[in-house]
C-alpha positions, 0 to 999 in steps of 0.5 A, spaced: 499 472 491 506 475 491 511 471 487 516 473 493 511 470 497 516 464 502 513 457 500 510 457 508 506 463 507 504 459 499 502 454 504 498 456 508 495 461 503 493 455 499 491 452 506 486 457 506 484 458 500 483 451 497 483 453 490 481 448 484 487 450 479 494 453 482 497 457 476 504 458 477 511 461 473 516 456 472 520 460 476 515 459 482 512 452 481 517 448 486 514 453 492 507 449 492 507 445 497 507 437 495 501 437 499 496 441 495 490 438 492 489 442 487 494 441 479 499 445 478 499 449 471 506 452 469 504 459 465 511 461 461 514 467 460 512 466 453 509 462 449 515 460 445 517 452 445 520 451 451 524 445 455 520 439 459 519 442 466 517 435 468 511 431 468 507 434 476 506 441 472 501 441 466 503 446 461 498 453 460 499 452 452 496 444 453 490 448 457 489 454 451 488 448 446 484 443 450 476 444 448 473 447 455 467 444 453 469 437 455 463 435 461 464 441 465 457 443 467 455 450 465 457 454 472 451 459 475 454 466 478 451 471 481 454 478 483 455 476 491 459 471 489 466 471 490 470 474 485 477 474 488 481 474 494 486 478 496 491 478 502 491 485 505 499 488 506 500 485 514 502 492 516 501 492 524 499 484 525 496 478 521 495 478 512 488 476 511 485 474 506 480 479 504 473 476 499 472 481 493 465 480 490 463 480 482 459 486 484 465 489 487 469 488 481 463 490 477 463 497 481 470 499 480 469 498 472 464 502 473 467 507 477 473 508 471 468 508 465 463 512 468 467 518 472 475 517 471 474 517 464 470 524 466 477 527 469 481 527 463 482 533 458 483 528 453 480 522 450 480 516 456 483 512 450 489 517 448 493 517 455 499 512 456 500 509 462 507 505 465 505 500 470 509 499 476 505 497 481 505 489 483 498 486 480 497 482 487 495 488 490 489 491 489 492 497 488 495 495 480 491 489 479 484 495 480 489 499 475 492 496 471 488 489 470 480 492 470 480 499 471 484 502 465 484 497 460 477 498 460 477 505 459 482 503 452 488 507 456 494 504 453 498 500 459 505 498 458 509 494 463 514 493 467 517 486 470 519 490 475 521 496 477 527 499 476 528 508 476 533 507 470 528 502 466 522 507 468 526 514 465 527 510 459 520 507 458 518 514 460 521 516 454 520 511 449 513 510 450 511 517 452 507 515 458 502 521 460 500 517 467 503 514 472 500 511 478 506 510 483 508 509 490 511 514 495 519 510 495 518 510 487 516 517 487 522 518 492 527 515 486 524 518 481 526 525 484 533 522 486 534 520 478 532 527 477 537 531 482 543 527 478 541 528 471 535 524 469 531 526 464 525 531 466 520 526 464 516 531 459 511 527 455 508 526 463 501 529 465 500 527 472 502 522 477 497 519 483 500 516 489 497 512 494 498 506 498 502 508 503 502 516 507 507 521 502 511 527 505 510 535 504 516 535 504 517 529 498 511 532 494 514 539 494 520 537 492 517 533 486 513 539 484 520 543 484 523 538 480 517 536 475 513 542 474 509 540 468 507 534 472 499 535 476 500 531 482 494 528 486 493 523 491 488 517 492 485 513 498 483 506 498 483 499 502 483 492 499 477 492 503 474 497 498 476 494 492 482 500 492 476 504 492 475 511 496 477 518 494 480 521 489 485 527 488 482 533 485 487 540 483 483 546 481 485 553 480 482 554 486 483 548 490 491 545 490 491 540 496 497 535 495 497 533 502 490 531 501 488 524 498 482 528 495 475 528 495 469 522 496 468 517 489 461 516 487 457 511 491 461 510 497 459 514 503 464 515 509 463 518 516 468 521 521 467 516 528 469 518 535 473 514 538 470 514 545 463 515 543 461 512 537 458 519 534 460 522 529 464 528 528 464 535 523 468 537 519 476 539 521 475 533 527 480 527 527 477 519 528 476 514 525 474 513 518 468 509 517 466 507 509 459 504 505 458 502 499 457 496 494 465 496 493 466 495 500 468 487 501 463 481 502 468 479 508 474 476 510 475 469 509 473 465 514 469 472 517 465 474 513 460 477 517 465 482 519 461 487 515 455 486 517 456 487 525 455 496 523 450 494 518 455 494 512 459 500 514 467 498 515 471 499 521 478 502 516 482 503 522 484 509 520 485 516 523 483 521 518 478 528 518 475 532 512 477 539 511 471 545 511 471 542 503 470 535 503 477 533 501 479 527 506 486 527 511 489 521 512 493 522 520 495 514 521 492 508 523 489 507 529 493 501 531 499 505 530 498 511 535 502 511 541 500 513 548 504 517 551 502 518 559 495 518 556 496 522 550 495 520 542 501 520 537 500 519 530 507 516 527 505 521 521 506 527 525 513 524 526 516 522 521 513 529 517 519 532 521 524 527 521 524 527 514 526 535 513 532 533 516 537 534 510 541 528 513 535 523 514 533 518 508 528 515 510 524 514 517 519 509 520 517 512 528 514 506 532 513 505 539 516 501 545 513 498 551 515 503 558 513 503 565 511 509 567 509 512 560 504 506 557 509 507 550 514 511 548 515 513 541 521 510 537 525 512 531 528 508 525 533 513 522 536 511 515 541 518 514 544 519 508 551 516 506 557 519 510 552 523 514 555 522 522 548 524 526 547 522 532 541 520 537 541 525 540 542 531 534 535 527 532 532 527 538 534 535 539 531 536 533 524 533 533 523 536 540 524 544 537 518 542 532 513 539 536 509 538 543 513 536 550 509 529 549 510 528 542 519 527 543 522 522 540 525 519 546 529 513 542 533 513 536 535 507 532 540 507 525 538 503 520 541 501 512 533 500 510 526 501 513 522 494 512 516 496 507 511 491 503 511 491 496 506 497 496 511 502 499 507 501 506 512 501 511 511 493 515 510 497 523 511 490 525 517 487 524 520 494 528 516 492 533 519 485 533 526 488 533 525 492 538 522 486 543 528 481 541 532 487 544 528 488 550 528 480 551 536 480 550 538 485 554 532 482 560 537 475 559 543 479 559 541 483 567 539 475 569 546 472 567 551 471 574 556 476 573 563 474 572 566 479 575 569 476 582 
């Protein structure tokens, strides 16, 4: 679980989950709950002595010394068991956990040993990776945790990510790869234009977790052009597993998140009919294969019900060569007076603004047009842009239908740990303000 997790989000995760043992940091015992079933064992920072933590916590080092063959029976576990529960992001509604089989685990070592390993110019053993990605997520834990360490890469942590920490471990450890997410390439890129380091030991950066830029990936490559830059596409639900990005003489599609892994199928649903849909069509993207989840918790016939294909809920079309685009999430699209607007489209133009930072487009309810699009605009410091200047400049670049029709300045666009922007807390802001300004046209005037 996320350590930044509040202590009512622990609760109802160990609720649900009813595990056996909770492991936990000193830092973070105190959040779980009195009412937890389960013994609580405190995993240090190190292993050296250190002060009683009281007696309610037993201490990992006694679980390590203790003989494990004490009357427990042997256990049986076969490859459909469940290895894991992950809790998805929450982007657009309600974290769920998500139940990962030891085959889907098994798949996606085997995917390392078997096929990333094939990818590199030099021995799988020789590269050095810099893990800044949380272990929670499914994107660092199939990583850092399983994936590269069984392929004998070097992985060297971070306890959290710092840019200053992350240039200087760079350069200490002559770190060759680094998996990253689109904030911390964002980062990356600003350390750079004020004098950092050219990160020259690097040899390819990947991003995935959340969608990236044009605009931030060609200012990337200007910046580090010794870096080979791809993308990847994975869910929790598919144990990260998905598509990888591929740079060949012939073939350089940054904008891409590559083309399909071995083992996993994929089909482009329409929206309306169910068929599928050719190269170059946009709808839903549908996903099999044995990485492809047992179910949620508590709902695990959710792949059963389009037998054993998954709902991703994302938009997305292959090009002409297999390489997969992702538009938006298929929650996310606003209609507009009947048209569909992907927020993506948006935010890619917004953020060639010289004076926008950052940007997350949402939608609000309306009464003539179904939903209106919505931006949350961060400008750079001691920018004085206005609504209207925003608004004026998406409607130069885009369709009458796609204009942003309302402009909200922000300090910081609400993201998950993994850099996905969290559409619902802008959506709750724009409720309240709508439930205010009801309240405050119902109040009696005071005007005589």
């Amino acid at each position: 679980m996320n350590p930044s997790s509040s202590g009512a989000e622990i609760a109802g995760r160990l609720r649900d989950t009813a595990p056996s043992l909770v492991l936990a940091s000193p830092d973070n015992a105190a959040k779980v709950p009195p009412s937890a079933a389960a013994p609580v064992v405190l995993v240090p920072e190190t292993f050296h002595p250190s002060p009683s933590t009281g007696n309610e916590f037993a201490p990992f080092r006694a679980l390590l010394d203790s003989d494990a063959d004490d009357g427990l029976p042997s256990a049986e576990v076969g490859q459909d068991d469940a290895a894991a529960v992950l809790y998805s992001s929450g982007t657009s509604g309600r974290s769920k956990g998500v139940v990962l089989t030891h085959r889907n685990l098994i798949t996606m070592v085997e995917l390392f040993v078997c096929f990333e390993a094939s990818q590199y110019a030099r021995p799988a053993c020789d590269n050095v990776y810099l893990a800044v990605l949380p272990m929670f997520h499914v994107y660092g834990l199939s990583l850092f945790a399983a994936g590269l360490l069984s392929l004998g890469s070097t992985v060297v942590v971070m306890r959290r990510f710092d840019v200053g920490d992350a240039v200087r471990a760079i350069h200490k450890y002559k770190v060759t790869h680094l998996p990253l997410v689109p904030p911390i390439m964002a980062a990356l890129l600003r350390a750079r234009a004020t004098g950092a380091s050219s990160l020259e030991s690097l040899v390819q950066v990947s991003s995935g977790a959340a969608p990236l830029s044009g605009k931030l990936v060609q200012d990337f490559l200007k910046a580090f052009p010794h870096v080979d830059f791809i993308q990847g596409y994975g869910m929790t639900e598919s144990t990260a597993v998905g598509t990888r990005g591929f740079n060949t003489s012939k073939h350089k599609k940054y904008a891409s998140v590559g083309l399909l892994a071995p083992n996993m199928h994929a089909k482009i649903v329409d929206l309306e009919t169910g068929l599928c849909l050719p190269p170059g069509s946009c709808g839903e993207l549908w996903l099999h294969g044995p990485a492809i989840m047992k179910g949620y918790l508590n709902d695990e016939d959710t792949c059963m019900r389009n037998d054993g294909w998954f709902q991703t809920g994302d938009l997305a079309y292959f090009d002409s060569d297999g390489y997969l685009y992702i538009v938006g999430r298929l929650k996310d699209t606003i209609k507009y007076k009947g048209f569909q607007i992907a927020p993506a489209d948006l935010e890619a133009v917004l953020v060639q603004h010289p004076e926008i930072v950052d940007v997350a487009v949402t939608s609000v309810e309306d009464e003539e047009a179904g939903e209106i699009p919505v931006a949350f605009v961060v400008r750079r410091s001691g920018s004085h842009l206005t609504c209207v200047q925003v608004m004026e400049y998406v409607a130069k670049q885009v369709s009458p239908y796609k204009k942003v029709r309302k402009v909200i300045f922000v300090e910081a666009i609400p993201k998950s740990a993994a850099g996905k922007v969290l559409r619902r807390l802008l959506k709750d802001s724009l409720r309240l303000d709508a439930a205010a300004s009801r309240s405050d046209h119902t109040k009696p005037s005071s005007r005589l």
